[in-house]
Structures are given as C-alpha cells and as structure tokens.
C-alpha positions as CSV (number, residue, x, y, z in Angstrom):
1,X,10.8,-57.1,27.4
2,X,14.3,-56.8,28.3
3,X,13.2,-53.1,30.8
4,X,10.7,-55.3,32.4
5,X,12.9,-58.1,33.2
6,X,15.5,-56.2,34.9
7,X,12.7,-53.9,37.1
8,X,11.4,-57.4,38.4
9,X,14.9,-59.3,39.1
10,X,15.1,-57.2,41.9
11,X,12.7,-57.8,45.2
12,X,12.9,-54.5,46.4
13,X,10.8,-53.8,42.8
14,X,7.3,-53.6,44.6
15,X,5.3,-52.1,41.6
16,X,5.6,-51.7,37.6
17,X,5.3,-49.2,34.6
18,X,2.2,-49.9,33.0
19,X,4.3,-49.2,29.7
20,X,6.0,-52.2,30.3
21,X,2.6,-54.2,29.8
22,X,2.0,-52.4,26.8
23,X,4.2,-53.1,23.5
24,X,3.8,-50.8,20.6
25,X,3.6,-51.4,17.3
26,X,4.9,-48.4,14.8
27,X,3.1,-48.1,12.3
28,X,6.0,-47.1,9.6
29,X,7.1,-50.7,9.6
30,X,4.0,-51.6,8.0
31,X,4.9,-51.0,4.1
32,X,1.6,-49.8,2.9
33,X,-0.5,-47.1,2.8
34,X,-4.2,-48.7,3.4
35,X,-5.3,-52.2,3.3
36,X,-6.8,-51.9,-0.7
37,X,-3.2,-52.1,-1.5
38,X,-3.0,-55.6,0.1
39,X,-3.5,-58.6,-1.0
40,X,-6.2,-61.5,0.2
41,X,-5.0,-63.8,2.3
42,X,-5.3,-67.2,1.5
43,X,-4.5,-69.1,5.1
44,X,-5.8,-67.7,8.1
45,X,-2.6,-66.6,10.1
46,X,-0.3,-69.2,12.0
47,X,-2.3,-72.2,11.0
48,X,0.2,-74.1,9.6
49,X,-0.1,-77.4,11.1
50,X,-4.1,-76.9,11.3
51,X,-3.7,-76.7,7.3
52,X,-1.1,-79.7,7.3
53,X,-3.3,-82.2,9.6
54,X,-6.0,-81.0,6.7
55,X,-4.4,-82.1,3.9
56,X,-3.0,-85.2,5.5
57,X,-6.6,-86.3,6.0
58,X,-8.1,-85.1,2.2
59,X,-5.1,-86.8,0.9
60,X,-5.4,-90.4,2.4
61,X,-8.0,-92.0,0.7
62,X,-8.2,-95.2,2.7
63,X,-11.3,-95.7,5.4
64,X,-11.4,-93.7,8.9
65,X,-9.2,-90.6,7.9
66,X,-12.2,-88.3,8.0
67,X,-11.1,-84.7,10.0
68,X,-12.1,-83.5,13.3
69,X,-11.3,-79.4,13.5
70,X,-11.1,-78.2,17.2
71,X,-11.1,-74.7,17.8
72,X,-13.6,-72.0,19.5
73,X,-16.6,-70.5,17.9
74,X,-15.4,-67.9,15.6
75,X,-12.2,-69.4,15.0
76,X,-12.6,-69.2,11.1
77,X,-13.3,-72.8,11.4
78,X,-16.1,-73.2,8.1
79,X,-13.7,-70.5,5.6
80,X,-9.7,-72.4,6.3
81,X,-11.5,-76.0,5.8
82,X,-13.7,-74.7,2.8
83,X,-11.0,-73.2,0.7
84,X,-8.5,-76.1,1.3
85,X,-11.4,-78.9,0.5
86,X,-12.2,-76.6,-3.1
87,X,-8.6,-77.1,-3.6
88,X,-8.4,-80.6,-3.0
89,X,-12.0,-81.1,-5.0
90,X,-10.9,-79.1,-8.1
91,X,-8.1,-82.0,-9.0
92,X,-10.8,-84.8,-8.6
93,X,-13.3,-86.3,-11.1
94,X,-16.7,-84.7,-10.6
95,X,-19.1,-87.0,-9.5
96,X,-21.9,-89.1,-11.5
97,X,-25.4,-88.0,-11.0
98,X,-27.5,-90.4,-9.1
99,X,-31.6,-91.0,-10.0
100,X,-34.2,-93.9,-8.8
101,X,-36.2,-95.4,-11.4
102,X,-39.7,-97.9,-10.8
103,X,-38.9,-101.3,-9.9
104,X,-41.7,-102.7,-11.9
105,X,-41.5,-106.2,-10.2
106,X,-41.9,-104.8,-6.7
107,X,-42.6,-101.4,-6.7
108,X,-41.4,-100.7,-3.2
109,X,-38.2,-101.0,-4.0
110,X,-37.2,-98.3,-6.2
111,X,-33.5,-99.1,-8.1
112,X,-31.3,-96.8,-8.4
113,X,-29.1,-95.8,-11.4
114,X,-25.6,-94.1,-11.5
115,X,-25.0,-91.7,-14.7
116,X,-21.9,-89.9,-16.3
117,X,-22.1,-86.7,-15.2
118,X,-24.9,-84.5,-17.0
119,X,-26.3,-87.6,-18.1
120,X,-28.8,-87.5,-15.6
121,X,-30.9,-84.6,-16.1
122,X,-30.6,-85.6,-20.1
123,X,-32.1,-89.0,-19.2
124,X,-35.0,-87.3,-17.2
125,X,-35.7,-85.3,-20.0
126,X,-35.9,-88.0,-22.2
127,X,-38.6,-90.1,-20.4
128,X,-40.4,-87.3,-19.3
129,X,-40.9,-86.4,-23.2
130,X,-41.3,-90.4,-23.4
131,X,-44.4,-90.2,-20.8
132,X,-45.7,-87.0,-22.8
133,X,-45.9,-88.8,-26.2
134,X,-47.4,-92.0,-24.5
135,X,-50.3,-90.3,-23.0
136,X,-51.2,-89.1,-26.8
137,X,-50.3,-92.1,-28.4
138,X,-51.1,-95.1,-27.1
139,X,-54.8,-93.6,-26.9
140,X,-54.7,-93.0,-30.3
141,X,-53.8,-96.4,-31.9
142,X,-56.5,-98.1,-29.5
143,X,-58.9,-95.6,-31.2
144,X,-57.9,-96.1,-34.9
145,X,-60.2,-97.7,-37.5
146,X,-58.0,-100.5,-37.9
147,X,-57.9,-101.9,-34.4
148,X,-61.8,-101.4,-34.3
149,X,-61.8,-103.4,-37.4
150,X,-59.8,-106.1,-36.0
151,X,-61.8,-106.1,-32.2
152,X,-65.4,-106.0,-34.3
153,X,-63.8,-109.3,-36.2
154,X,-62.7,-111.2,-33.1
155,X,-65.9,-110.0,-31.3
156,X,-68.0,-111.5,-34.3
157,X,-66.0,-114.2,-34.5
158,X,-66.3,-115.5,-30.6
159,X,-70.1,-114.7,-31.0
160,X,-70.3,-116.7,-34.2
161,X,-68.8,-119.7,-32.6
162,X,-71.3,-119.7,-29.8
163,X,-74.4,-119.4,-31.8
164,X,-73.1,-122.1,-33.8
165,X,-72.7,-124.8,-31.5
166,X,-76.5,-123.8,-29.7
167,X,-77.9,-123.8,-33.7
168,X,-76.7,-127.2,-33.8
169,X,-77.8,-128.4,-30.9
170,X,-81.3,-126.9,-31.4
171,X,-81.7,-128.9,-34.7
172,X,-80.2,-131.6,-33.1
173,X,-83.1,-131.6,-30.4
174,X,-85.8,-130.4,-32.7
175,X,-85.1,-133.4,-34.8
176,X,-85.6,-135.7,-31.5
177,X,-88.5,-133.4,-30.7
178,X,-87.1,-131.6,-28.1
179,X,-86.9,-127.4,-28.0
180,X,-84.5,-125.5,-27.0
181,X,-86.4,-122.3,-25.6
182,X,-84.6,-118.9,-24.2
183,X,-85.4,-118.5,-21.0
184,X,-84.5,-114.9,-19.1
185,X,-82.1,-117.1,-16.7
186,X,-80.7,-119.1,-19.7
187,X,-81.9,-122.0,-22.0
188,X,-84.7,-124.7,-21.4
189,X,-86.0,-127.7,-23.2
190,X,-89.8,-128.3,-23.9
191,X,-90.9,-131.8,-26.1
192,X,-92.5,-130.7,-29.4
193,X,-95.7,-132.1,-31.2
194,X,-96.4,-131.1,-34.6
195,X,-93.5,-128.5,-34.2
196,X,-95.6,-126.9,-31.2
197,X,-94.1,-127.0,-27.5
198,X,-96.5,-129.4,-25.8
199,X,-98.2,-127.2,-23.0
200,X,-98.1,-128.8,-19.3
201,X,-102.2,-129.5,-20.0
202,X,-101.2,-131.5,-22.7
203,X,-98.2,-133.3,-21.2
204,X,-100.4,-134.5,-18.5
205,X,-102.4,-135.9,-20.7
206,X,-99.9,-138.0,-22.7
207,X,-99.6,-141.1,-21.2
208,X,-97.5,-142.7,-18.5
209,X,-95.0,-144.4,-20.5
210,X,-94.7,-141.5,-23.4
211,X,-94.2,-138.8,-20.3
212,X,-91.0,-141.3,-19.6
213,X,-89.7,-141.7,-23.1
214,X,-90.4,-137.6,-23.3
215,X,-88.5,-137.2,-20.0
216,X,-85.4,-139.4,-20.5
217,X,-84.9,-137.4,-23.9
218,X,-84.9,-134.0,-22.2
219,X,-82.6,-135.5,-19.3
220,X,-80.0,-136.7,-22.2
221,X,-80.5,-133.1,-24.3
222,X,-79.4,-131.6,-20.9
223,X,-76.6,-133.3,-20.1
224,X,-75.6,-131.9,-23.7
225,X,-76.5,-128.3,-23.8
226,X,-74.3,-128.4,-19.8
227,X,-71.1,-129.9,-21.8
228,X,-71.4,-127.2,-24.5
229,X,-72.6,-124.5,-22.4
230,X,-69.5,-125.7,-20.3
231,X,-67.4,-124.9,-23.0
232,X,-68.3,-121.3,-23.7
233,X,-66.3,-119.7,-20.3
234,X,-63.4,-121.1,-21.8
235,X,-63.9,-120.1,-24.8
236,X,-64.4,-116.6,-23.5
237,X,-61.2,-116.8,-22.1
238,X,-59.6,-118.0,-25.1
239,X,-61.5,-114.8,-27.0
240,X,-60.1,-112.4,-23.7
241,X,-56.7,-113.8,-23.8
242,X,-56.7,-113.2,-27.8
243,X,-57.8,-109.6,-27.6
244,X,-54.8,-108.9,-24.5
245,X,-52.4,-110.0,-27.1
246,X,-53.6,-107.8,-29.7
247,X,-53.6,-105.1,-27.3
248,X,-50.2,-105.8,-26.4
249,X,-49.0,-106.3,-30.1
250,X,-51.0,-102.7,-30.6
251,X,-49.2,-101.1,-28.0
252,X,-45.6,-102.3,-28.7
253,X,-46.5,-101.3,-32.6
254,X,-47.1,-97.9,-31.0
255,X,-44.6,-97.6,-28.5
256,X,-41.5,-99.6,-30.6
257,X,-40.2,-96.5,-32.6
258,X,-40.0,-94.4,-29.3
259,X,-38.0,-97.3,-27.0
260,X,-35.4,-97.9,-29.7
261,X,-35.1,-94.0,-30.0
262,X,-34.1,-93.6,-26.2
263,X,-32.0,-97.3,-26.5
264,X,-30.0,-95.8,-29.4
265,X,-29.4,-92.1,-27.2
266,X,-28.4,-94.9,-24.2
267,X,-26.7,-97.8,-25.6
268,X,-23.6,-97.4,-24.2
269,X,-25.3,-97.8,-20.4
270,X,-26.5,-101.2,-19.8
271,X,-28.2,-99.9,-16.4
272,X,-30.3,-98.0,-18.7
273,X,-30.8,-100.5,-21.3
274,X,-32.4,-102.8,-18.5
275,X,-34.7,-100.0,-17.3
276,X,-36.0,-99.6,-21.2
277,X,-36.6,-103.1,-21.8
278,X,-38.5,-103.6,-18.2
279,X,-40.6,-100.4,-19.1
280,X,-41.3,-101.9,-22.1
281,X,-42.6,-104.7,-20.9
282,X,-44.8,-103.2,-18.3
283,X,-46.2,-100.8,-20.7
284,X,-47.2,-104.1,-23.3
285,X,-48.6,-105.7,-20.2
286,X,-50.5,-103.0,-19.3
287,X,-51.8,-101.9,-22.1
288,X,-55.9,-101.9,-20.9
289,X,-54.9,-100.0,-18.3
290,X,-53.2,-96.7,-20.1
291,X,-55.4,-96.9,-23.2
292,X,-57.5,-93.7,-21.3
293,X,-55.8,-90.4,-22.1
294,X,-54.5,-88.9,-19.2
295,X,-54.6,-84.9,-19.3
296,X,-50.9,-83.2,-17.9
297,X,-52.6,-81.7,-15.3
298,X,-53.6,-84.9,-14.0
299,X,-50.1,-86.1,-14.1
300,X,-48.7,-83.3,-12.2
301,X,-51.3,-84.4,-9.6
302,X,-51.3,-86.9,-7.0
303,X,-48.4,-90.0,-6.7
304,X,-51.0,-92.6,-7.9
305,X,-53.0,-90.2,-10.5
306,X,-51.1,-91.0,-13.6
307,X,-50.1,-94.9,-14.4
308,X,-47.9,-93.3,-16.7
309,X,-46.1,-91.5,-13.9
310,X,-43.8,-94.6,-13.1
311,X,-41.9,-94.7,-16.3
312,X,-40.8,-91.2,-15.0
313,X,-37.1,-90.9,-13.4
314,X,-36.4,-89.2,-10.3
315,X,-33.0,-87.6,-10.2
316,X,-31.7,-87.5,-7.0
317,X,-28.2,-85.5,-7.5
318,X,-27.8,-83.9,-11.3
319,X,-24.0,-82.4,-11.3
320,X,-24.4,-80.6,-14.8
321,X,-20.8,-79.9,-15.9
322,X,-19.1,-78.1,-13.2
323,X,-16.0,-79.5,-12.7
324,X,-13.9,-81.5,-9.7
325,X,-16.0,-82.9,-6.9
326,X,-18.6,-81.4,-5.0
327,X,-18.1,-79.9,-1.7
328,X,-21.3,-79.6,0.4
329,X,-22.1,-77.8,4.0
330,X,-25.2,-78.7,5.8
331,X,-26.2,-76.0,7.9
332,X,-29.2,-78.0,9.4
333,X,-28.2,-81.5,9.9
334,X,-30.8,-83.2,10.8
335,X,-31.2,-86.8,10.1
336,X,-33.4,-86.5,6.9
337,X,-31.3,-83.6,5.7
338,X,-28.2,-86.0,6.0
339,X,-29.8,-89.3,4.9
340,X,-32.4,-88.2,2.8
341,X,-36.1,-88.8,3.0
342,X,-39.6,-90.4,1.7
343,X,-42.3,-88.2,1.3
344,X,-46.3,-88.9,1.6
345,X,-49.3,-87.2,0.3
346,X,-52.8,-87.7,1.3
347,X,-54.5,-89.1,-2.0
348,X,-58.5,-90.8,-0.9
349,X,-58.1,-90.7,2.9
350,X,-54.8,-92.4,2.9
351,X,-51.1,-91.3,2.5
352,X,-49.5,-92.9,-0.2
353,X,-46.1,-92.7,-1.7
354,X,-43.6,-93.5,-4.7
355,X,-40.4,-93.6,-5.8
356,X,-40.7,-89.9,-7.3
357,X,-41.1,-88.5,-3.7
358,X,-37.6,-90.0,-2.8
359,X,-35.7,-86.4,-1.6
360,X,-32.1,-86.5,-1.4
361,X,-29.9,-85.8,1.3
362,X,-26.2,-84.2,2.2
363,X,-24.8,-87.2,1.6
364,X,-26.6,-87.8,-1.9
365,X,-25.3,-84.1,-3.1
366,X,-21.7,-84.4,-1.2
367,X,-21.4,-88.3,-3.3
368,X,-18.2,-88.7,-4.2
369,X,-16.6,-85.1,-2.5
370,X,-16.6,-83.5,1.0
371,X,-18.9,-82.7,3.7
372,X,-18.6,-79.9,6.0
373,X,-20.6,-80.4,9.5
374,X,-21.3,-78.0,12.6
375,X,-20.1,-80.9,15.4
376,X,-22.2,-78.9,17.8
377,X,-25.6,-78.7,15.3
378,X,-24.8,-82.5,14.3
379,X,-25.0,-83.7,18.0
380,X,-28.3,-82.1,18.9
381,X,-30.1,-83.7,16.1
382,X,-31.9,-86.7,17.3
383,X,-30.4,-89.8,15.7
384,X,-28.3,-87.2,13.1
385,X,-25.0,-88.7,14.8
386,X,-26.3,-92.3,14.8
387,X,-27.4,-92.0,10.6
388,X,-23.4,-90.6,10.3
389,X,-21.7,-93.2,11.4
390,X,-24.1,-96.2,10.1
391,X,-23.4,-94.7,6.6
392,X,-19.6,-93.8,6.9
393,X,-19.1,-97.4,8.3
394,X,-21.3,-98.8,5.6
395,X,-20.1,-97.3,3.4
396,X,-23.7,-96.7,1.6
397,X,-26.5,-94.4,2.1
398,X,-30.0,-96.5,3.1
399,X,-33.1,-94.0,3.4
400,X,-35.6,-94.9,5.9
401,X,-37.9,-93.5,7.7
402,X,-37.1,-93.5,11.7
403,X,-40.0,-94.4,12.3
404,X,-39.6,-97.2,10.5
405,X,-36.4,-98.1,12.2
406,X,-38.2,-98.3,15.5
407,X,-41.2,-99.8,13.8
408,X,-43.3,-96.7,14.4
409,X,-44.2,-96.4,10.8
410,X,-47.9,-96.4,10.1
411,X,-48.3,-95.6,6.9
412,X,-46.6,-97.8,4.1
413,X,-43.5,-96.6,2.4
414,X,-40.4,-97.5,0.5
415,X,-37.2,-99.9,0.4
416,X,-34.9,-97.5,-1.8
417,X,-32.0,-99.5,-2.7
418,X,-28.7,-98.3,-1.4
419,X,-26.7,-95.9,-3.1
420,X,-22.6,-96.6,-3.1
421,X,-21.1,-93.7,-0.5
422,X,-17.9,-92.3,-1.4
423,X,-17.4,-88.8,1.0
424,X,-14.5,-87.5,3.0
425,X,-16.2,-86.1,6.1
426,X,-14.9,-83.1,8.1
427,X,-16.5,-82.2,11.3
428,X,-15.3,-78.4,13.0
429,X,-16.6,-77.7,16.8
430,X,-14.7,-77.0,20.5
431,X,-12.3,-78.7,21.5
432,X,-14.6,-79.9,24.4
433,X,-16.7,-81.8,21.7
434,X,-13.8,-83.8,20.1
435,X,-12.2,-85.2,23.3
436,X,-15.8,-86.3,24.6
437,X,-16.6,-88.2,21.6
438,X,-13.4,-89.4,21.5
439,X,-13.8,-91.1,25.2
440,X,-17.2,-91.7,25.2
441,X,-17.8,-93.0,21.7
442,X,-15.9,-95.9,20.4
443,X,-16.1,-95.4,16.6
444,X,-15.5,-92.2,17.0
445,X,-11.7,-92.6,17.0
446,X,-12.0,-95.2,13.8
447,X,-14.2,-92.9,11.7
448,X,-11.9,-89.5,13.0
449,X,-8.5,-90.3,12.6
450,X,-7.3,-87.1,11.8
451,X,-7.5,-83.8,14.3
452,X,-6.8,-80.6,13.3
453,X,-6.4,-78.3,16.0
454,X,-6.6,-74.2,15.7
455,X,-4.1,-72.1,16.9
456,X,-5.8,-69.8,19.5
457,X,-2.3,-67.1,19.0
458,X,0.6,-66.9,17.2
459,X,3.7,-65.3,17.4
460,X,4.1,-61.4,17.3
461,X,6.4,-61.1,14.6
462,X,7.7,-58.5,12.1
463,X,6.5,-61.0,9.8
464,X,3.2,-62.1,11.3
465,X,2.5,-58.6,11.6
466,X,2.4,-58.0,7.6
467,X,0.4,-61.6,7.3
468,X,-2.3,-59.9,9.7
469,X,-2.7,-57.0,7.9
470,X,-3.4,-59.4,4.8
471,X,-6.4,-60.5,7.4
472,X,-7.4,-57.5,8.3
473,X,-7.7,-56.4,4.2
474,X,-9.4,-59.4,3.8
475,X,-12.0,-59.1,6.1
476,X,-12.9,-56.1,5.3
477,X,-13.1,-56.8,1.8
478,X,-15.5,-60.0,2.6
479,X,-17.8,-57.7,5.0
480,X,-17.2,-54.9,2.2
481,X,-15.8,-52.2,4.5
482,X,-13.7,-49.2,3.9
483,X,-10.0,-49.7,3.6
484,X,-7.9,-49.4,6.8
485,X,-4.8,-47.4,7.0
486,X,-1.9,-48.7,8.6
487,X,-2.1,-46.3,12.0
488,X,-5.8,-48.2,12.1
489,X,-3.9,-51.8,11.5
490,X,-1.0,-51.3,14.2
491,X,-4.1,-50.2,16.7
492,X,-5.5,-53.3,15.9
493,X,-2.6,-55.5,16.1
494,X,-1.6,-53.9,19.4
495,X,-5.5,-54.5,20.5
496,X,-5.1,-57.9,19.6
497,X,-2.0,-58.8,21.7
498,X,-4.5,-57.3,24.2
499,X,-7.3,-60.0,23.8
500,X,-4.5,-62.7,23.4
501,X,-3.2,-61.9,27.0
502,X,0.3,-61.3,25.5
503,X,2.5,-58.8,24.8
504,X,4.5,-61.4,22.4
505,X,1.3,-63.3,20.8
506,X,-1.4,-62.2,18.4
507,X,-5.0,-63.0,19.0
508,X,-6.5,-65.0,15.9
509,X,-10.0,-65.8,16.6
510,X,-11.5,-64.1,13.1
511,X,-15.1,-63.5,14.7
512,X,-13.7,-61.0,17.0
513,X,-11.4,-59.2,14.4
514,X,-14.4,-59.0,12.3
515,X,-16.7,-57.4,15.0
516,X,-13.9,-54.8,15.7
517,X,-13.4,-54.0,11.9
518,X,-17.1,-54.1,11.3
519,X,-17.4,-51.2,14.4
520,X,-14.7,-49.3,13.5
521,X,-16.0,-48.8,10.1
522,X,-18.7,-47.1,11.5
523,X,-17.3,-44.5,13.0
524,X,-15.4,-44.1,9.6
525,X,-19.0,-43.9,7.8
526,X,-20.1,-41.4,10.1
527,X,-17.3,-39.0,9.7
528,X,-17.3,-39.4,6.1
529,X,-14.2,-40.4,5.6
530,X,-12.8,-42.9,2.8
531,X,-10.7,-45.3,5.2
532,X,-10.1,-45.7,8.6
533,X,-7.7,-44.7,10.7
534,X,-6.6,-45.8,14.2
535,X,-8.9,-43.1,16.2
536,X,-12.1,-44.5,15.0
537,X,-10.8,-48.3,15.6
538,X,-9.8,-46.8,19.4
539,X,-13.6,-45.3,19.5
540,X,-14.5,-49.1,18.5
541,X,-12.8,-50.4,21.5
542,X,-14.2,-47.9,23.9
543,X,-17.4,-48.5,22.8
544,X,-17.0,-52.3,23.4
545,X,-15.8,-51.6,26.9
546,X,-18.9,-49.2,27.4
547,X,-21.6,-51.7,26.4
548,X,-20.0,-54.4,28.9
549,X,-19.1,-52.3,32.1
550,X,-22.2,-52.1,34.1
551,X,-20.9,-54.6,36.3
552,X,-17.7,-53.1,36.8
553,X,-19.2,-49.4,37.3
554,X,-21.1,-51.1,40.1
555,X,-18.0,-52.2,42.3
C-alpha cells in the first residue's frame, strides 16, 4: 500500500501498476497443509458485534427484545442465529407439551391442558386405551343377564301398575253397570244388562228417563278413566326416569375401575383430574347413547362417527425428553403455519369439525423457545405479519380461521381457548426490510428492539486470514467436498478481497464462498485428485466470468 501511495502523491503519476491493485497472499503463512487438518468454525468471520446484539436480545427476557438480523441474501444469516439460539436453548427448561381436550359443556370450545414434559403423549395414550376399553365394555354390562333381569322387573313393574288401576276401575264400573271395552283408539264404556253390553237397538228401547240415569253414569265413569288415564304419562316418565338412573348407575359400575385407574396415574395434575371427573360425567349421562358397540374402524372414521371420540385427547406439541427449549424455523410462514389451524371434513353433505382436527402451528412447537423467520417470506404472506404481532403483543396464541375474522366463515367451527405464548422471536432479511418496517410500522420498533447487523467485510488480517480458512474447512465439510490445500485457500482469500472491492477487506457473504468451493471441487473431481489446489479454484473463477460475459463480449 505504501508503493501505491507514493506513485499517486505525485500529479505527474498519470497511470498505475496493476500490481498495485492486486495484494498477494503467500500461501506459506498459512500453517497447514489442507483444510481436513482445520478445525470447524464456530462464528462466521468478523461478526462479533452481530453475535453480541444476538445474545443481548436472547438474554433479556423482558417484552419487545425480539431480534431483527439485517444482512444480504446469503449472508449466513439462518446458520450464526441457529447455533447461538441452540446455545442459549440448551441452558433452559424444555417446554411442557400442550393438548386440547372436549369441553363437554360447550363443545365449541375446546380447553386446553399444559403437561410436564413427556406427559403428554403418556396422557394420549391413556385415554385412547380408555376409549378402546369403553367401546367393549360398556356394551357388555348393558347386555349382561343381570341388567336384563333388572329392566324385565321395572318393565313388569310399570306394566303391572297400569293394569291395576284399569282392573279396578273396570270392577268398579261393572259393579255400577258400566263396561269398560278396548277400543283400537283406546278405552270406551257401554251400560251392561244381565252382564251383556246393551246394544244401541236395545238402548233405544229403554226408556227416556233410564237412557238419562244410564248416561250420567257413563259421563261420571269418564271423568274417572281421564284422571287415571291422566296419570299413566307420568307415570311413564317416572318408569323412563328410573331406568336412565339405572343405566347411569350401570355405566359408572362399568366405567368406575377404569377412571380411578387414570386419576391414580394423574393425581398430581388437577387440570387432569377435572377433565376425568367431567368425562365421567358425560359418559354416566350418556349412557343410552354409547350402549351400541362401535367397531375401530368406525372410530378412525369421520369427526362425528364415534361418540366415544370426544373423551380422546389431542396433543398439540408432545416434547418427549429432549432436553432445553425448542428452537423452531418455519420455512413457509404462512398464517396457519404460524397460528395454527381448524380443519373440516365433509361428513352427510356438510363440513363438520372437532376439537381433534385442531393442527398446531410454529408458535405451538416453538412454546416456550425461539423462532427463526425469513422477514422476506413472512411479509408476502397475507395477514402472516398481522397474526405475528397480535400474538407477540398478546402474549397468547388464539386459532381462528380468517375467514372467520372477517366474518367470511361459512361453515361452523371452533373457539379453541388460548394457549399462554412464551417465544423469543428472531426475524433475518435485508437491510431494506428492517428500516421500512421500522418507519412505516409502529409496533415494529416495540416488538424489535434489538438489531443485529452483518458485517458485509472484515479486515484482511494475518489473523483473519487463519479464521477464514476455518470457513473455508467448514464449508466444505457441510457441502462434503474435498479438502483444500492452502495454495487453493490463499487463491480464495485473494479472490475474496476481489469481490469485497478491497485490497485490505475480506468478502464474507457465505453463499458466494460456498458456490466458489462447490465449483472448484469440480474441477478437483474431474482430475481425480484428493484435494484441491489453487489451479482448479482459478478454473472456478474463470468459469464464472465465462458464464456472465456475453454482455461484455458484445461492447
């Protein structure tokens, strides 16, 4: 730098020596042989205050300090923030798994239940062997000798008490001379002589003042048989009510053991504990209703197939046991893939829906961790930036349906009750991106708080020369590339300054290193050799400049 400065102090300089513009690197200060002998690097190159604004914002757990990362496409953007958040995530608590249960009392409401970790899929296993052993045996003690014994009783019983109360009333009208006849509409009354019904001839014949006498004692009989005929719907529901409750003491005889079993496995979770005792309940009250077997083919079928199907759990997010918190990327964020959705099927001509066809979202599976967002794929997504920020400022996720939000919906669906939302959100895109948002958008600023910006170059140094042949080994070790020898590293790094503009700075966009390395090692492949060397990464960059020179052939 020093030559060039003193051929330009001078104006009677009218031209330089292209070797001025050009700064070598020697290869024999590299200490290595080939880049298999180097280690992976763990930072990308010169990002040192990218990485600090990054911690900063993972570290401060109070509302807003979510992380914007500006930089270019290619930058490296998605592999600095996902390493650094898998740190931070390793030293937390891993997250509780999150499932909806029925809401018995209004069904379109699902509740939702929050579970130790690897409680969740246990739970689902429970009731689903819960569900299996109801369909078998709450048939089965509706079928058994005994409750046939006791129905028959009750039956005979109500029937007895009927025919009683008619018996008496016929002998009390037979002894007035009245009968009581069955008609195919019901009863009717017909006056007696000599234990014979008096035919209509006969009646006629009777005279004026008997017909009366005959007449008024029918009337009165009537008025009777209506009051006790009266009686017998009430006494019918008397009967009906007394055979529910048998049902329901037959059912909760049947279904008892298997409640206290899953209450005992669950006691120390009162969230739980509530759900048992409500399915309990449902299942006594509904007893008439799942006394038909239902085959597991037709519980697998459609949402409304099985009534057994809503003492069923769905689990949104199960986390197992992997440890720390989870750290999520959503590669399509669209606004059900972020909030989550409700799903229909078409069951008679309709589409119907239930709280088993609530699908989670990013949010559900990043609960309690980190989200990594595309800025640029979040923005194109209708209403995807809009769900964001409701939730983050909320601090809860609420599924709906947009068309439901702009009351489009035409089919009838769910009220999901909020889930709790606990996620540190980092957003990576252009620069361009963050400094609109942050003008045109004003929550932007209060749900962003923290920008990370990526060093475009860094410093050509002795030392930053060594750290980017770490980068270059690890590269090609993630795209699973030859080794590079160190004549084929201090091309590239002299290539580099070349992109960056800059005889003093290094280039550090990762895409195009990667593309070079990747092109390079193809020449390698087709000589057959076992690493590369700096000819084949100088047949890389002539090949570039081939592919992209029409233009400049043509001036």
């Amino acid at each position: 730098m020093a030559r060039l400065e003193e051929q330009t102090a001078g104006s009677k300089v009218s031209s330089l020596d292209p070797s001025l513009l050009y700064t070598h690197c020697n290869p024999a200060q590299l200490s290595f042989g080939t880049t298999a002998e180097l280690e992976d690097l763990s930072e990308i190159v010169g990002q040192a205050r990218a990485m600090e604004a990054i911690r900063f914002g993972v570290a401060v757990r109070h509302d807003g300090y979510n992380v914007f990362v500006l930089g270019p496409a290619g930058a490296g953007h998605y592999s600095l923030i996902r390493k650094e958040l898998e740190k931070a995530a390793a030293a937390k608590p891993t997250s509780p798994d999150w499932c909806y249960v029925n809401n018995f009392e209004q069904p379109h409401k699902p509740k939702m239940i929050s579970l130790p970790t690897g409680r969740g899929v246990q739970f689902q296993q429970h009731m689903r062997l819960f569900v299996e052993e109801l369909g078998s045996v709450i048939p089965a003690a509706f079928e058994s000798d005994e409750y046939h014994s006791r129905i028959e009783a009750m039956n005979g019983e109500f029937k007895k008490r009927q025919e009683k109360e008619i018996e008496e009333f016929s002998k009390a009208a037979r002894a007035e001379g009245i009968a009581l006849l069955q008609a195919p509409t019901g009863f009717a009354l017909a006056p007696l002589k000599n234990d014979e019904v008096i035919t209509p001839e006969d009646f006629d014949k009777l005279s004026e003042g008997k017909q009366k006498q005959i007449n008024k004692k029918i009337q009165q009989f009537e008025e009777l048989l209506h009051k006790i005929l009266h009686q017998f719907p009430r006494w019918r529901r008397e009967h009906q009510k007394k055979v529910r409750d048998f049902n329901r003491e037959t059912v909760s005889l049947a279904v008892g053991h298997l409640i206290d079993e899953l209450r005992a496995q669950n006691s120390d979770l009162p969230e739980i504990m509530a759900f048992l005792d409500a399915t309990q309940a449902d299942i006594v009250e509904s007893a008439g209703e799942l006394r038909e077997p239902v085959s597991s083919e037709k519980q697998e079928g459609v949402a409304t197939a099985s009534p057994l199907q809503r003492y069923q759990v769905n689990l949104l997010v199960g986390n197992g046991t992997k440890p720390g918190a989870p750290v999520e990327f959503e590669d399509h964020p669209t606004y059900p893939n972020l909030i989550g959705r409700i799903e229909h099927i078409a069951h008679m001509g309709t589409l119907v829906t239930n709280f088993a066809l609530i699908k989670p979202g990013a949010w559900h599976r990043a609960n309690g961790g980190y989200l990594i967002l595309d800025a640029s794929k979040l923005l194109m997504q209708p209403y995807a930036w809009e769900g964001l920020k409701r939730s983050l400022l909320s601090h809860e996720i609420r599924i709906e349906a947009l068309g439901e939000m702009f009351g489009l919906a035409g089919t009838h669906t769910l009220q999901p009750q909020p889930i709790p939302l606990d996620v540190k959100v980092v957003l990576f895109g252009a620069r361009l991106f963050y400094y609109l948002l942050y003008q045109l958008d004003p929550d932007f600023a209060e749900l962003f708080k923290v920008a990370a910006d990526i060093e475009d170059e860094v410093e050509r140094t002795d030392g930053n020369n060594m750290l980017y042949a770490r980068m270059i080994a690890t590269l090609a070790r993630k795209h699973e590339l030859r080794p590079f020898d160190r004549g084929a590293v201090a091309r590239l790094i002299e290539h580099c300054a070349r992109l960056a503009g800059n005889a003093g700075k290094l280039l550090t966009h990762a895409r195009s290193l990667s593309d070079l390395l990747i092109e390079a090692e193809h020449f390698a492949a087709r000589a057959k050799r076992e690493y590369v060397v700096a000819a084949e990464v100088q047949d890389a960059i002539d090949a570039q400049i081939r592919r992209a020179e029409r233009l400049h052939k043509l001036t």
